[in-house]
DRENKE-210541 format. One line per field, with one value per residue (C-alpha): residue in one letter; y, z, x. Coordinates in Angstrom, 3 decimals, decimal comma, always signed. Example, Ala and Ser with C-alpha at 12.3 -4.5 7.8 and 13.67 -1.06 7.14 Angstrom:
BEGIN
rest A  S;
v -4,500  -1,060;
w +7,800  +7,140;
u +12,300  +13,670;
***
This chain:
BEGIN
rest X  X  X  X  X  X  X  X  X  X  X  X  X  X  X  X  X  X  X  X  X  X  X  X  X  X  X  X  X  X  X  X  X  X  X  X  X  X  X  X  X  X  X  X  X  X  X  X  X  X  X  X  X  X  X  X  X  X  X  X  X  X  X  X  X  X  X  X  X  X  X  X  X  X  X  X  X  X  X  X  X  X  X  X  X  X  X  X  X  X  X  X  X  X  X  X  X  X  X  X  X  X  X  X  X  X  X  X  X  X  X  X  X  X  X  X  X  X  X  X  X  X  X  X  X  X  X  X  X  X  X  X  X  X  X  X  X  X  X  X  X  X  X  X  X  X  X  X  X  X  X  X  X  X  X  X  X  X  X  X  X  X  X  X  X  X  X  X  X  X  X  X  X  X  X  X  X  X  X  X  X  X  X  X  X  X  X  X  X  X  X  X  X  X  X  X  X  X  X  X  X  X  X  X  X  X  X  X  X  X  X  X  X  X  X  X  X  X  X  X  X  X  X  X  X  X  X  X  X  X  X  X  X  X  X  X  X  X  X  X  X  X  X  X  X  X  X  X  X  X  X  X  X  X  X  X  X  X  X  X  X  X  X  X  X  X  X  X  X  X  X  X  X  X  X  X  X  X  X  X  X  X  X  X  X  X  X  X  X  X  X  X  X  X  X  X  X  X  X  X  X  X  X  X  X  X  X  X  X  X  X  X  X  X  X  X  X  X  X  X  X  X  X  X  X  X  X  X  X  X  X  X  X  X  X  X  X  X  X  X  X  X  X  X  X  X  X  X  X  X  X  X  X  X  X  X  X  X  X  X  X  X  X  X  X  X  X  X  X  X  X  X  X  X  X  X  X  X  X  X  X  X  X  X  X  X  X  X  X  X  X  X  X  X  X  X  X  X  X  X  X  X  X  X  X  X  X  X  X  X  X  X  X  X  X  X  X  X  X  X  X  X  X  X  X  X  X  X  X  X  X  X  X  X  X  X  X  X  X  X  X  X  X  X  X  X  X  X  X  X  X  X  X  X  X  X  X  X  X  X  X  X  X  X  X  X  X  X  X  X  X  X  X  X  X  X  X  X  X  X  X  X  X  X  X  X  X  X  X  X  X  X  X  X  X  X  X  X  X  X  X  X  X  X  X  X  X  X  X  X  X  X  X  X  X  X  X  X  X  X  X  X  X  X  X  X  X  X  X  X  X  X  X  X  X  X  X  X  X;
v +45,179  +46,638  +48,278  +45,222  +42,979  +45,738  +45,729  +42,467  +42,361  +45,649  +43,915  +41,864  +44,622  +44,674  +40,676  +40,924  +43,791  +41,358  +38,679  +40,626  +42,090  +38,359  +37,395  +34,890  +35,785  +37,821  +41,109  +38,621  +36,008  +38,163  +40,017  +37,025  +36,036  +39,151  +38,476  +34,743  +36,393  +39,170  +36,315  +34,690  +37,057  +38,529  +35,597  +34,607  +37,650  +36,266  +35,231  +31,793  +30,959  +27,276  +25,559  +24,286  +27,536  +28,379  +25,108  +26,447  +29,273  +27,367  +25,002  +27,495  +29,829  +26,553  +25,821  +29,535  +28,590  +25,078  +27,103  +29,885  +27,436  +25,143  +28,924  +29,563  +26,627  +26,734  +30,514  +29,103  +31,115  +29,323  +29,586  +29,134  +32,120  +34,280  +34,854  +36,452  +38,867  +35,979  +33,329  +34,952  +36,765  +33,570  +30,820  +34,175  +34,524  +30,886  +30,712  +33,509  +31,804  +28,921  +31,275  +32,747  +29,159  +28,064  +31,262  +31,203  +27,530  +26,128  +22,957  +21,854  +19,019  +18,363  +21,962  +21,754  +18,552  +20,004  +23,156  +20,933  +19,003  +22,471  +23,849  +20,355  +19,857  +23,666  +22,850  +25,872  +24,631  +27,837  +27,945  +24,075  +24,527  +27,232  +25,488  +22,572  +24,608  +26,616  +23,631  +21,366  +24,234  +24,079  +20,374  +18,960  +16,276  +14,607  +12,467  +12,457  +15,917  +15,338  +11,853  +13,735  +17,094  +14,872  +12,471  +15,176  +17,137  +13,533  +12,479  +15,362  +18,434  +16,605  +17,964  +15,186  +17,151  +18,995  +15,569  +13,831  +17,604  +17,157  +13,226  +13,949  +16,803  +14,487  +11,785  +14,270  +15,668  +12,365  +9,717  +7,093  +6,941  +4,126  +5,075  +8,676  +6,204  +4,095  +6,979  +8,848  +5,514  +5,768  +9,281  +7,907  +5,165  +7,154  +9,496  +6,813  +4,981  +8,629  +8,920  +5,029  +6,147  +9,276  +7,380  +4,366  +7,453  +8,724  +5,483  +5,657  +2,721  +2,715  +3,087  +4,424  +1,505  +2,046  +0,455  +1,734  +5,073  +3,133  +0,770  +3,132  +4,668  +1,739  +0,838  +4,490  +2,836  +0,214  +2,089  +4,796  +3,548  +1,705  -0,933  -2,505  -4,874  -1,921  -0,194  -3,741  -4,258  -0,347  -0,983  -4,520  -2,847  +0,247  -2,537  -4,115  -1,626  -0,789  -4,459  -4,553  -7,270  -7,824  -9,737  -7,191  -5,672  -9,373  -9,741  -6,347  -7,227  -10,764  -9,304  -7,524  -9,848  -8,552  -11,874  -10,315  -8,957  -12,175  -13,797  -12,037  -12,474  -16,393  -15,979  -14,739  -17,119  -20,050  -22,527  -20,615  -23,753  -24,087  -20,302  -20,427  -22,907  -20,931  -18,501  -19,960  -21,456  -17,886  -16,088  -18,732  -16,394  -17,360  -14,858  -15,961  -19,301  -17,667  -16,328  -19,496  -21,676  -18,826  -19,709  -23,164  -22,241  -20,693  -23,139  -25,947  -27,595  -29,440  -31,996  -29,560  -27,530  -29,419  -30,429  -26,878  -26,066  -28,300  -26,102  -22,872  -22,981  -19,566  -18,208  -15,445  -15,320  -14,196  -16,604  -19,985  -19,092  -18,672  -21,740  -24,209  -23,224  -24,140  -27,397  -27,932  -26,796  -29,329  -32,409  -32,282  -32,461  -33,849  -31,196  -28,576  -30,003  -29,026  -25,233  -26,099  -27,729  -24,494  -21,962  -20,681  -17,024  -16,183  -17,198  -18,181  -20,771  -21,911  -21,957  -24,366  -26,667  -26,795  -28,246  -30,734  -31,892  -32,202  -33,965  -36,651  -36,744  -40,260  -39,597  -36,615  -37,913  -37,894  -34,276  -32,874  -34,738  -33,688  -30,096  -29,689  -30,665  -28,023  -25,289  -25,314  -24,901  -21,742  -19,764  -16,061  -17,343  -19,902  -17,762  -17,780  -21,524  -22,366  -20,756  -22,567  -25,974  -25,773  -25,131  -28,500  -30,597  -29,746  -31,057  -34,230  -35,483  -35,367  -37,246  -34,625  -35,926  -35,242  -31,844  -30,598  -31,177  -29,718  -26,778  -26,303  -27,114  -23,898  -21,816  -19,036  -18,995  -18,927  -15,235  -14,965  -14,103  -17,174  -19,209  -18,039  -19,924  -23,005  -22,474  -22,164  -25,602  -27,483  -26,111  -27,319  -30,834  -31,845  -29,587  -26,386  -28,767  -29,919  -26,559  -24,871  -27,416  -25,713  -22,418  -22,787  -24,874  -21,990  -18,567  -18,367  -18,364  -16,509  -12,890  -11,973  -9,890  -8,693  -11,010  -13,795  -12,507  -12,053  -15,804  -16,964  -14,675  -16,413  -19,952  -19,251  -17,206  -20,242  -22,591  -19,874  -20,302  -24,031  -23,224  -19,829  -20,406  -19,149  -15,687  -14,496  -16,399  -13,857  -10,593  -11,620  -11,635  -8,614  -6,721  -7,954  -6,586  -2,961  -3,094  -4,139  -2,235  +0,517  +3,281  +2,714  +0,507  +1,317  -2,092  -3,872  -1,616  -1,931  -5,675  -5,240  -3,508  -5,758  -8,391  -6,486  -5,240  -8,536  -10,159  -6,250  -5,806  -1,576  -0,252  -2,487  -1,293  +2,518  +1,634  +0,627  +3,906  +6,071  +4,147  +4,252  +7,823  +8,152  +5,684  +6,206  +8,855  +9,343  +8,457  +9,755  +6,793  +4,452  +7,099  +6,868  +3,249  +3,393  +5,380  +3,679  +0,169  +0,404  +3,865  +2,136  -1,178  +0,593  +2,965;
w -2,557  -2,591  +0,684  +2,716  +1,614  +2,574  +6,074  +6,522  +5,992  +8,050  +11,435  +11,570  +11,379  +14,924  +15,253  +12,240  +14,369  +17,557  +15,611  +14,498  +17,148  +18,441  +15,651  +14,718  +11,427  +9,119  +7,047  +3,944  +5,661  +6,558  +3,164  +1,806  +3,787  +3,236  -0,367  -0,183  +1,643  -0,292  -3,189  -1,069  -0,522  -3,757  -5,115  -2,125  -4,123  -6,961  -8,770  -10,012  -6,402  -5,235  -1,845  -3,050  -3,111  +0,529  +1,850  +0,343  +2,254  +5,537  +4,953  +3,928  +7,398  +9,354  +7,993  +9,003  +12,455  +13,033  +11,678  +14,529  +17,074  +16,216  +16,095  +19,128  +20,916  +18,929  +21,016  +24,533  +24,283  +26,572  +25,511  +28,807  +29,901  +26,985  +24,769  +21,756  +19,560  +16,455  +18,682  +18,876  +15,819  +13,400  +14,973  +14,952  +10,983  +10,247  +11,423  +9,846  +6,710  +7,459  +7,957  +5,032  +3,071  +4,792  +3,929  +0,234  +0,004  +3,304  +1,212  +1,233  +3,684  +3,793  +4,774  +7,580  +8,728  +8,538  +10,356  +13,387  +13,660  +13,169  +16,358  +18,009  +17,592  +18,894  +22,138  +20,788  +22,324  +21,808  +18,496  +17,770  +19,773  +17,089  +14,241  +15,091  +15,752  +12,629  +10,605  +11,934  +10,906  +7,699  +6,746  +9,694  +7,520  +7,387  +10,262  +10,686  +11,847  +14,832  +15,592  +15,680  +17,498  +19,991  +20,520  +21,054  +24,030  +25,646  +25,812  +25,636  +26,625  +29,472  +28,442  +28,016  +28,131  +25,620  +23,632  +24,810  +23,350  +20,089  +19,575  +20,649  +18,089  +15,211  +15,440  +15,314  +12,046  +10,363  +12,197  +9,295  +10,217  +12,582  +13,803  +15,219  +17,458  +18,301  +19,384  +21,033  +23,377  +23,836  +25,200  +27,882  +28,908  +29,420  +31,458  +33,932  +34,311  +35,284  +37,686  +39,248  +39,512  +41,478  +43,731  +44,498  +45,345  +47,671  +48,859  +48,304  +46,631  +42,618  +41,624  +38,279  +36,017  +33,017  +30,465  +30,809  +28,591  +25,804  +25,681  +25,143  +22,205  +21,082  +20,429  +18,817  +16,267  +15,481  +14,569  +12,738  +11,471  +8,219  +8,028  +11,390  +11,129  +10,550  +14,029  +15,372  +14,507  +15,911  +19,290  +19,661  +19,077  +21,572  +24,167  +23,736  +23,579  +27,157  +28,446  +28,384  +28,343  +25,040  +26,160  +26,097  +22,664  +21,226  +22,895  +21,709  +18,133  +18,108  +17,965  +14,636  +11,538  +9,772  +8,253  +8,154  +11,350  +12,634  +10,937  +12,154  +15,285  +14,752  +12,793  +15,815  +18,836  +20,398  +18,575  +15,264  +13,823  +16,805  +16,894  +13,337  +13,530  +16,525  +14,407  +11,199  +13,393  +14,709  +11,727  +8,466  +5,105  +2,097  +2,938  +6,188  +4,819  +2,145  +5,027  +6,796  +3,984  +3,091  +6,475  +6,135  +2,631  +4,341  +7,152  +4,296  +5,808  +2,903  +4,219  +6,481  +3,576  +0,761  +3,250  +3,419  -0,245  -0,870  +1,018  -0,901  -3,935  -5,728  -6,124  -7,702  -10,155  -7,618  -5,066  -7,677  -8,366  -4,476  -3,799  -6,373  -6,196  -2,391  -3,075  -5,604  -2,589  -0,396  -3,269  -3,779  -7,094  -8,188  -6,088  -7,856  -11,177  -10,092  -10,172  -14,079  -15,738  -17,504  -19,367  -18,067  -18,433  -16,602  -16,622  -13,546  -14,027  -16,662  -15,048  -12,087  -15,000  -16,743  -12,888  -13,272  -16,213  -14,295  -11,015  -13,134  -16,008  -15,151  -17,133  -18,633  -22,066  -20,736  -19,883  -22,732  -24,820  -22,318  -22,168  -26,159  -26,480  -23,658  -25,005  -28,137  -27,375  -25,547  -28,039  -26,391  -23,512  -25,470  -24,059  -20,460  -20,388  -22,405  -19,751  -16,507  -18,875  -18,975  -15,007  -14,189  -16,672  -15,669  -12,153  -13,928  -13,882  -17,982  -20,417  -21,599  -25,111  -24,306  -22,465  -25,570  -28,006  -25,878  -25,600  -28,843  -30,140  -28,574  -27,477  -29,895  -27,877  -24,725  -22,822  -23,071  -19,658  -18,235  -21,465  -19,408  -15,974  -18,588  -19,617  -16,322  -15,355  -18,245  -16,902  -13,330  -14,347  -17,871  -17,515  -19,801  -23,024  -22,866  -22,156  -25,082  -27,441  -26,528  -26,745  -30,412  -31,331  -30,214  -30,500  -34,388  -33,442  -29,753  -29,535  -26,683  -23,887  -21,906  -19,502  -21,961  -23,566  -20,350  -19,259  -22,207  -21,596  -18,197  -19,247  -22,033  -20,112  -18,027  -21,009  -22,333  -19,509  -21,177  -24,883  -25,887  -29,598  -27,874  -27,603  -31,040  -29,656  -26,872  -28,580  -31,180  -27,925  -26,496  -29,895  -30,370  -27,172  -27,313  -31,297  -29,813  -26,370  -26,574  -26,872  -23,019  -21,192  -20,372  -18,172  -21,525  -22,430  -19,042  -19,927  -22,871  -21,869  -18,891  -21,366  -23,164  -20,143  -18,974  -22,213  -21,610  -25,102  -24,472  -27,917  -28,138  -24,572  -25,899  -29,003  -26,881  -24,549  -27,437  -29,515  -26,074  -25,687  -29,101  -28,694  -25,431  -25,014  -21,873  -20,959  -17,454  -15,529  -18,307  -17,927  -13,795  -14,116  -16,701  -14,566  -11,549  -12,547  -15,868  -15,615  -12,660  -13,893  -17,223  -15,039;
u +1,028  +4,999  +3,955  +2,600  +5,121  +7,883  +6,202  +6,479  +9,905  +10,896  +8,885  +12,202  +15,010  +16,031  +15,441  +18,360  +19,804  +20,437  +21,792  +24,525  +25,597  +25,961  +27,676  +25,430  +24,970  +27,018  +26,110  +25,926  +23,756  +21,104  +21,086  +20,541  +17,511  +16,124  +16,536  +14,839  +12,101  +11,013  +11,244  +8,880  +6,371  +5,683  +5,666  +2,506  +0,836  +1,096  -2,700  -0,885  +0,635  +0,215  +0,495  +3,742  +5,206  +3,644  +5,170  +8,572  +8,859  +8,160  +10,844  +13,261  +11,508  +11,999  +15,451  +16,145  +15,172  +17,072  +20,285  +19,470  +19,244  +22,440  +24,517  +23,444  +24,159  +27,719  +28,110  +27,170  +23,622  +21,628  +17,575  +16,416  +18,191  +18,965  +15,842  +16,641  +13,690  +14,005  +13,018  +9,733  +9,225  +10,321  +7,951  +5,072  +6,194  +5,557  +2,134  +1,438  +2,202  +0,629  -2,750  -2,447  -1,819  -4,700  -7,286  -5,956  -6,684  -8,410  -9,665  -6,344  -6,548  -2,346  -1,724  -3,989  -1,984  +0,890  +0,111  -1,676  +1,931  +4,056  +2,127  +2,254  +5,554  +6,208  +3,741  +1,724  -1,843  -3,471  -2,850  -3,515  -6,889  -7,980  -6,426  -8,394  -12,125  -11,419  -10,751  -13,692  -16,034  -14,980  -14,789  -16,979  -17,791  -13,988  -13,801  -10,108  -10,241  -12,976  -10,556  -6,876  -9,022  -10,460  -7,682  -4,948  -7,494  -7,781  -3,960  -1,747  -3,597  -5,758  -9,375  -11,052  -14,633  -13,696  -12,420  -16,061  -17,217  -15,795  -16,862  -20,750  -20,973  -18,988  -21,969  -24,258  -23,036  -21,491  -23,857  -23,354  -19,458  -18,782  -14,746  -16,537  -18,995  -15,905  -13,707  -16,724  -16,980  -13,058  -13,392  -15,984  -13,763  -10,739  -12,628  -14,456  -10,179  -9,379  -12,262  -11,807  -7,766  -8,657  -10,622  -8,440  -6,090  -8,121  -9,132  -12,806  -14,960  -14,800  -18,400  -18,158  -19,643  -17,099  -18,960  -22,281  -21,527  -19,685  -21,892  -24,994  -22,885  -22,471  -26,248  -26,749  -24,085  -25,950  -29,102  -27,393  -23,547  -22,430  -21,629  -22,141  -19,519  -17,364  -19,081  -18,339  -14,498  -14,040  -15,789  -13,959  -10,546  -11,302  -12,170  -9,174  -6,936  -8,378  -8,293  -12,618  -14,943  -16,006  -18,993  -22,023  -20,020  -20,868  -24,287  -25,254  -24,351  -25,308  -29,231  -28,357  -30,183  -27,145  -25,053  -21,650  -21,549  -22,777  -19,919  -17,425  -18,103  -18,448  -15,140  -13,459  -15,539  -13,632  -16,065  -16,417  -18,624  -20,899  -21,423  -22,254  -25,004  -26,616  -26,751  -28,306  -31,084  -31,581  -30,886  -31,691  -30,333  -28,461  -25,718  -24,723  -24,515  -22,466  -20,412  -20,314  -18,914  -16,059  -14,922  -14,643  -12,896  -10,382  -9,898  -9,465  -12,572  -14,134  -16,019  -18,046  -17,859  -19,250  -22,445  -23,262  -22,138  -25,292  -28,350  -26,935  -28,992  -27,317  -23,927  -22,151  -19,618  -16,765  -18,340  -18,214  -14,625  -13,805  -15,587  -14,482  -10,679  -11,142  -12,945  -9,867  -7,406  -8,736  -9,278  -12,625  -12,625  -15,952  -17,672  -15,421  -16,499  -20,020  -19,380  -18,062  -21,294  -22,640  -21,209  -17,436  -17,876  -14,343  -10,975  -10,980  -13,691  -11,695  -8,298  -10,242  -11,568  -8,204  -7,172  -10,050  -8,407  -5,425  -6,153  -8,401  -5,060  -3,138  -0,365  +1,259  +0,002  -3,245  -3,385  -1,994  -4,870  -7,732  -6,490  -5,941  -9,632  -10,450  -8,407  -9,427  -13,014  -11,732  -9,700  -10,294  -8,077  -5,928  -2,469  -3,947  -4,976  -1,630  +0,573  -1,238  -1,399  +2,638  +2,620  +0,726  +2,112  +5,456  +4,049  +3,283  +6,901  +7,015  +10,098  +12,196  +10,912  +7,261  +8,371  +10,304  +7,878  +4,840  +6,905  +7,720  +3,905  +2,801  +5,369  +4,221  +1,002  +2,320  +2,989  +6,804  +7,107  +5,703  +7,389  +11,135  +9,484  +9,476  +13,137  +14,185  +12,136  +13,975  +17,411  +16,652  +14,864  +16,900  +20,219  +21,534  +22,065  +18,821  +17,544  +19,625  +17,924  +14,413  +15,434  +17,470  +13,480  +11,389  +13,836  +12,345  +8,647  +8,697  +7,829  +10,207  +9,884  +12,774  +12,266  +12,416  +15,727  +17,212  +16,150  +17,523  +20,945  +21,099  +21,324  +23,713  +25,783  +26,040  +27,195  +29,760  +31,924  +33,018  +32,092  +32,441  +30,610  +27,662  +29,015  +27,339  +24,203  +24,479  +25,479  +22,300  +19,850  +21,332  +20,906  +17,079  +16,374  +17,658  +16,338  +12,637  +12,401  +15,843  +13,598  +12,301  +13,789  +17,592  +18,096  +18,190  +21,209  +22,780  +22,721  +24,409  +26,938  +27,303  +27,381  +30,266  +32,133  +32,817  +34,465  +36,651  +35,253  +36,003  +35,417  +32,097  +30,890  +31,472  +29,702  +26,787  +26,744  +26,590  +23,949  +22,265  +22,401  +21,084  +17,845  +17,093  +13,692  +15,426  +19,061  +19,424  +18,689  +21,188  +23,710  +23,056  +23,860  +26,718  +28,806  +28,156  +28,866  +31,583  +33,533  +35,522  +35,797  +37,416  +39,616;
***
């Protein structure tokens, strides 16, 4: 083991030898590259070694390099003209790295992708060509590696056989994966342009029919890929990308019985409603129907949509939801209602029946006394429906009266997060006294979060500047948060001391800083922050 690595090493003596003597690096420097290196390498020998390590000694091999080359330039060394042993035996050195990396773990899919862009970025094309075989035989079944292989032959090393090569034998192995089809088909067509632009040239009549080869790969997708509308979105983006009539693609795929390829390409027509109709009188199935009215959904069609809405006879779970929050969307609320009659086994369903409630509620009154009844026959999402019940009936134009004592009613089962959008509603709509009447009512019974105390903070911070009693208010809010959440959350110190820092309170801001230090399970990122915003406002 002492012996290879000590090999190694002694192939670069009169590399070392040369820079010397051209004063690009000093006794010292080299001694200590030497040193790194041997570090390296027994540490490569190592039964515990990682890739991490392996991708450490390229950086610090390549870091070696960029040096060499800025020294050089810096002594007028020219490397066009002068070609020095290093700038061989270093880019040789890293490769072989890289090889070994790769043999001690060649399932390791980043270092493969980082050794195809080291000998990309070098212009090494020998070495990417067997980087890329030797790699494809051993994971022929990630696609990625046929699509960069392939890609790379075709536009910057001008072998497009061997691209076409690499995309025929892909399909064979992975024929389920639709992008290898795609790509294969992308090959072809960059072949028959190069073919019809040698001929126009040469000035002899373009023959070549361009699509006939893509389009015969793209049929083998459609008998062997999944899913087709993934085969289909590949194919239509290769044609595009190459300015090519899409028509045969959507001919081709139109004669697949297959409901979400059909709607995606009635998604994308010019007359997305006619072409769905063709289709359902071709192609009658629940699921393209399904298909059909999530694209009216999304277009906010509801008329059209409730009409079809009516021949589905069965819907899922995840399609009811999507469906009656649309119907809600576009004010169809009786239809919405429909989706509501039997049990409401999610949220969801019950967040679109609480906005039943709403859009049939005259008054603000009226909701509250609708919802109640609702709620309470739901209590295993009482918080949820509470916190979307104070979202519409502040939409309902409410007194202040009404407001406050709703709030107060069930503020302690209300998520204190969405309780701070409430504060901040009753400081835009009935001003900060107002507001600082709520939060003195519902402080006692509130389990804070941070973001509540810090909502709360805000809007007295905003009355302190014309009556400073509510200082101690303050202080008390700062000291329940670091007391509840201290231990893991350093903003709510920062605060503090913000709080502090501001009123020049020095010895209290200290105070804090320690006692944050102390509580803190880590106090790197507080003390990060500390010094950054206080140590020169106190200086």
């Amino acid at each position: 083991m002492a012996e290879n690595v000590e090999a190694r090493l002694e192939q670069f003596i009169p590399g070392f030898e040369q820079l010397k003597q051209l004063h690009l690096f000093s006794d010292h420097d080299i001694k200590t590259i030497i040193k790194k290196r041997r570090a390296f390498e027994y540490a490569l020998t190592s039964r515990s070694v990682t890739p991490d390590k392996f991708l450490e000694y390229i950086q610090f091999e390549a870091a070696f390099l960029e040096i060499n080359e800025k020294r050089k330039e810096q002594n007028g060394i020219d490397p066009n003209v002068t070609r020095l042993l290093i700038d061989v035996d270093l880019p040789k050195h890293i490769h072989s790295i890289y090889r070994r990396a790769l043999g001690t773990f060649p399932d390791n899919m980043k270092l493969w992708e980082l050794y195809f862009d080291f000998c990309e970025n070098r212009g090494d094309i020998k070495s990417l060509h067997f980087a890329f075989d030797d790699c494809i035989k051993r994971h022929a079944n990630k696609p990625e590696i046929w699509i960069r292989a392939a890609r790379w032959e075709m536009t910057v090393n001008n072998n497009v056989e061997l691209a076409m090569k690499y995309m025929e034998q892909s399909v064979t192995v992975n024929p389920e994966v639709p992008e290898l089809y795609a790509v294969y088909a992308e090959t072809t067509i960059f072949q028959a342009q190069q073919i019809q632009q040698r001929r126009e040239v040469q000035s002899m009549e373009a023959t070549s029919d361009i699509l006939k080869a893509p389009l015969a790969i793209f049929d083998a997708a459609l008998k062997k890929a999944k899913p087709l509308v993934e085969v289909f979105k590949h194919f239509n983006t290769i044609f595009k990308n190459y300015n090519l009539d899409n028509k045969d693609l959507i001919e081709m795929a139109s004669s697949q019985a297959d409901p979400e390829l059909l709607a995606e390409i009635a998604g994308a027509s010019e007359k997305p409603e006619e072409t769905f109709n063709e289709y359902l009188q071709k192609y009658p199935s629940e699921d393209l129907k399904i298909y059909y009215a999530k694209y009216l959904a999304r277009n906010k069609k509801g008329k059209e949509l409730v009409a079809l809405l009516d021949q589905i006879d069965d819907y899922t779970t995840e399609e009811a939801e999507f469906f009656c929050k649309c119907l809600l969307d576009c004010g169809i609320v009786d239809d919405a209602d429909d989706f509501l009659t039997g049990t409401l086994e999610t949220n969801e369903l019950k967040i679109c029946k609480l906005r039943v409630i709403d859009a049939r509620s005259s008054s603000p009154e009226s909701f509250k006394e609708s919802a109640k009844q609702f709620i309470n026959k739901h209590p295993e999402s009482k918080k949820l429906l509470n916190n979307v019940f104070l979202f519409y009936l502040a939409k309902k134009n409410p007194s202040f009266g009404f407001w406050f004592t709703t709030v107060s009613e069930i503020s302690s089962q209300v998520d204190p997060d969405e309780l701070s959008k409430s504060l901040m509603f009753t400081r835009a709509k009935f001003g900060l006294e107002n507001t600082d009447k709520l939060i003195q009512k519902i402080l006692p019974v509130v389990v804070p979060s941070p973001v509540f105390i810090e909502t709360c903070v805000k809007i007295l911070d905003e009355i302190f500047s014309t009556d400073p009693k509510v200082e101690s208010r303050i202080r008390q809010l700062h000291e329940t948060a670091v007391m509840k959440f201290g231990r893991e959350n350093p903003k709510v110190w920062i605060d503090f001391c913000g709080f502090e820092s501001k009123l020049r309170n020095w010895k209290k801001l200290e105070e804090i800083r320690k006692r944050a230090a102390r509580m803190l399970d880590d106090s790197s990122e507080f003390s990060r922050l500390y010094q950054e915003k206080f140590c020169k406002v106190q200086n």
